[in-house]
Backbone as JSON, one array per atom type, in Angstrom:
{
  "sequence": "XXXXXXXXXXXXXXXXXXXXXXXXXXXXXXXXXXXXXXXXXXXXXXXXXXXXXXXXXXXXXXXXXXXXXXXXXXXXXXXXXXXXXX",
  "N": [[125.56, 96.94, 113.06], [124.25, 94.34, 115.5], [121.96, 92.15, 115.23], [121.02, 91.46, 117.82], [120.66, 93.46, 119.35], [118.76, 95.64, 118.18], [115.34, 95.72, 117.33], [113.69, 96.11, 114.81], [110.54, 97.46, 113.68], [107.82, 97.36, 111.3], [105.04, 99.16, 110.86], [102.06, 99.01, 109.33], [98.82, 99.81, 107.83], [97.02, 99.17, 105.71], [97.1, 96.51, 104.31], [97.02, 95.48, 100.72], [98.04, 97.63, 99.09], [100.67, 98.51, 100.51], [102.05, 96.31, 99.92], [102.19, 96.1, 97.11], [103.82, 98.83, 96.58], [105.89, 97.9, 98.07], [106.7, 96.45, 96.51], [106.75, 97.31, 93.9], [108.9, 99.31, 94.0], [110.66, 97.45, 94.62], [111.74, 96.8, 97.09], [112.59, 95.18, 99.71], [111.28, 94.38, 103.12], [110.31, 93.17, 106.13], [106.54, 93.73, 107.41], [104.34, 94.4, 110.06], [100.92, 94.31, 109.86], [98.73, 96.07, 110.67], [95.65, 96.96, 110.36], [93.22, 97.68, 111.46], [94.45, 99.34, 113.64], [95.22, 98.79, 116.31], [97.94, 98.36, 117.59], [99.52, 100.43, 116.5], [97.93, 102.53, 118.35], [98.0, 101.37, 120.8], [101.06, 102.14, 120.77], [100.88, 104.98, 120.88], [101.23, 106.31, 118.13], [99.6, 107.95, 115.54], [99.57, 107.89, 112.97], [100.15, 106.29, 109.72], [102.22, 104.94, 107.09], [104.42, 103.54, 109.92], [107.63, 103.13, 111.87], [109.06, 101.27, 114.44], [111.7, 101.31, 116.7], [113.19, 98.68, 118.82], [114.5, 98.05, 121.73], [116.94, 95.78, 123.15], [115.78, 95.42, 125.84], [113.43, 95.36, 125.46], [112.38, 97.53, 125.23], [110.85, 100.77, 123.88], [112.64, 102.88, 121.45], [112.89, 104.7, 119.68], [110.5, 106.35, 117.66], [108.88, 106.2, 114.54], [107.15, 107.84, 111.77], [105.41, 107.96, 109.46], [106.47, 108.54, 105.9], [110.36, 108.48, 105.84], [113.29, 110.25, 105.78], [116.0, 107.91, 105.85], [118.36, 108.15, 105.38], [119.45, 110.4, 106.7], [121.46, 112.82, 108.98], [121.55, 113.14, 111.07], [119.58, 110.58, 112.13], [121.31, 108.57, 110.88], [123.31, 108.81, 113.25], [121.91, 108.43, 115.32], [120.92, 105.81, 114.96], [123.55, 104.22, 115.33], [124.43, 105.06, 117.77], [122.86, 103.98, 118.83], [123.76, 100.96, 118.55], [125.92, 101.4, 119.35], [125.64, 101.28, 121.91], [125.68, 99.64, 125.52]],
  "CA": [[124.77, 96.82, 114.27], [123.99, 93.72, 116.08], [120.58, 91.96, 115.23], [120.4, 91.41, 119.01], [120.57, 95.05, 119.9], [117.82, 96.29, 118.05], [114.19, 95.02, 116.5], [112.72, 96.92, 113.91], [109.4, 96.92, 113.11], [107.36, 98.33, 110.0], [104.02, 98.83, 110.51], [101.3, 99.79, 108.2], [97.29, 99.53, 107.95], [96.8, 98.61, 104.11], [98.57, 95.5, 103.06], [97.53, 95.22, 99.16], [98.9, 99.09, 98.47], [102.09, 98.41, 101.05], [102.78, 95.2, 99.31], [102.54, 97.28, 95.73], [104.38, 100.14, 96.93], [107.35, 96.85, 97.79], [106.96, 95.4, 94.67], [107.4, 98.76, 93.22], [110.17, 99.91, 94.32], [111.59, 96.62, 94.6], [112.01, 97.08, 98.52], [112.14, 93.52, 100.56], [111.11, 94.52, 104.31], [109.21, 92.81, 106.96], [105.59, 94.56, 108.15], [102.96, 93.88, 110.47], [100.02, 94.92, 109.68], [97.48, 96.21, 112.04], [94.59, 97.15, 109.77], [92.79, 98.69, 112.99], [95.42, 100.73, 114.32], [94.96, 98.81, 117.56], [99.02, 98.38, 118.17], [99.66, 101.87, 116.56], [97.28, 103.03, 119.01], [98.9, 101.23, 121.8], [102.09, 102.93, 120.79], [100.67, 106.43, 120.37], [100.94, 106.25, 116.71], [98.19, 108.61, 114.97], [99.41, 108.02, 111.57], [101.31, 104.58, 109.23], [103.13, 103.88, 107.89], [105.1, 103.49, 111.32], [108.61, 102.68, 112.26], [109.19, 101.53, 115.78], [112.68, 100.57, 116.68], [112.97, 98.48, 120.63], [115.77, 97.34, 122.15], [117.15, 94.27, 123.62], [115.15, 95.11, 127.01], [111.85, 95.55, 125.05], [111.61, 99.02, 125.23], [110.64, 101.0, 122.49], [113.84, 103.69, 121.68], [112.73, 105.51, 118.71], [109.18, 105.92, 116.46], [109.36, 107.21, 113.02], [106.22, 107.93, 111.27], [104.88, 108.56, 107.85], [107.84, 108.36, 105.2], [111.5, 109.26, 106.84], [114.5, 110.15, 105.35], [116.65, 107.18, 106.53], [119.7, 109.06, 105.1], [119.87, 112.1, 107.54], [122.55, 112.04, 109.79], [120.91, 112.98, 112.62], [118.8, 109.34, 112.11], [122.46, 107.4, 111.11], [124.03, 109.49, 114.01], [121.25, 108.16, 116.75], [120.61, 104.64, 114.68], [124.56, 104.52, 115.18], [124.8, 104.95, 119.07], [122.23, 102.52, 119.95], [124.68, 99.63, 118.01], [127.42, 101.25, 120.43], [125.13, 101.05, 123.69], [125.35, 98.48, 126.17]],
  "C": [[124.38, 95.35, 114.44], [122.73, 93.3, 116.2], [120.24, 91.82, 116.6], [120.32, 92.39, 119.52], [119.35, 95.77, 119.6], [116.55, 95.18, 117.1], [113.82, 96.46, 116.21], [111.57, 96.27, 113.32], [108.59, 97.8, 112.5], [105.98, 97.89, 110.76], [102.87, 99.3, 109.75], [99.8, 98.84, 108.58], [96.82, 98.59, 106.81], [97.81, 98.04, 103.55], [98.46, 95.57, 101.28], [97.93, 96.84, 98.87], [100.58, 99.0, 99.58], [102.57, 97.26, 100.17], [102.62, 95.74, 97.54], [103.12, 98.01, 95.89], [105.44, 98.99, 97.05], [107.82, 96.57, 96.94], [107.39, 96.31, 93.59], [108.57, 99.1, 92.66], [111.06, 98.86, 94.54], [112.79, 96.66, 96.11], [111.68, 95.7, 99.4], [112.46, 94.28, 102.14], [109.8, 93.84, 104.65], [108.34, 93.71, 107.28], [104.92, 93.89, 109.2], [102.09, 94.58, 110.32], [99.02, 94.7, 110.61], [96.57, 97.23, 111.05], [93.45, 98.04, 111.09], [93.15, 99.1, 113.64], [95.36, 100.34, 115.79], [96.75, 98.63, 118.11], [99.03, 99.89, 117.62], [99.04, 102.88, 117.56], [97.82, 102.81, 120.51], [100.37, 102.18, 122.13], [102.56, 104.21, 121.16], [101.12, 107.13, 119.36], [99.43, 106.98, 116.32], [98.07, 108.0, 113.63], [100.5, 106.63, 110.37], [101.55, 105.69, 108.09], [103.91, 104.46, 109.3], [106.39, 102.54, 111.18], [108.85, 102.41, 113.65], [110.96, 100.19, 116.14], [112.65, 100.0, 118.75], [114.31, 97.57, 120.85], [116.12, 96.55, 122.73], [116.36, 94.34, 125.05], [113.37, 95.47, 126.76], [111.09, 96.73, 125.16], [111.82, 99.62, 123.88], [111.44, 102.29, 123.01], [113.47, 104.82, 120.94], [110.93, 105.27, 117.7], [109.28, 107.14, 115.72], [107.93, 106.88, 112.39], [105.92, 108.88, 110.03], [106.1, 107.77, 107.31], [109.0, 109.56, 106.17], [112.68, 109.12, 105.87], [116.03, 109.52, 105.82], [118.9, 107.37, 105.91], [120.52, 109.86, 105.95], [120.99, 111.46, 108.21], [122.14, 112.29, 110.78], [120.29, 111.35, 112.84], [120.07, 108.36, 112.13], [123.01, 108.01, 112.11], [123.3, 108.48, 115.65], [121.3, 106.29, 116.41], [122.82, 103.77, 115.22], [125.09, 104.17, 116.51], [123.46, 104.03, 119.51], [123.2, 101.28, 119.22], [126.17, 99.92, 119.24], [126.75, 101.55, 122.31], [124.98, 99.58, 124.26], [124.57, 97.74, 126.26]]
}
């Protein structure tokens, strides 16, 4: 997929347990952290961590929340056809 096609963005409330939970697992991803849930809230996000994927016209395509099984194939099936959309 085409870094210009899609932005992903992690977000989470509690950086020192997200940045332990990285270090952990030995997981290198970007977050932003919104500690007051005021973009999750924008979003209509109840609950972090948060996934929000947006696409080259700044719309938001997909939101994934909590932990997600970035395996499924329904998720590589949809993550899949936005790399083959215009």
């Amino acid at each position: 997929m085409k870094n210009d096609q899609i932005k992903i963005i992690n977000i989470a409330q509690d950086y020192d347990k997200t940045m332990q939970y990285l270090a952990k697992e030995k997981i290198k991803l970007d977050f932003y952290f919104d500690p007051n849930g005021s973009l999750m809230h924008h979003l209509g996000i109840n609950m972090p961590p948060a996934v929000v994927l947006i696409n080259k016209n700044k719309e938001v395509v997909a939101k994934y929340v909590n932990t997600y099984n970035w395996n499924e194939k329904s998720v590589l099936d949809f993550l899949q056809s936005l790399s083959t959309s215009p």
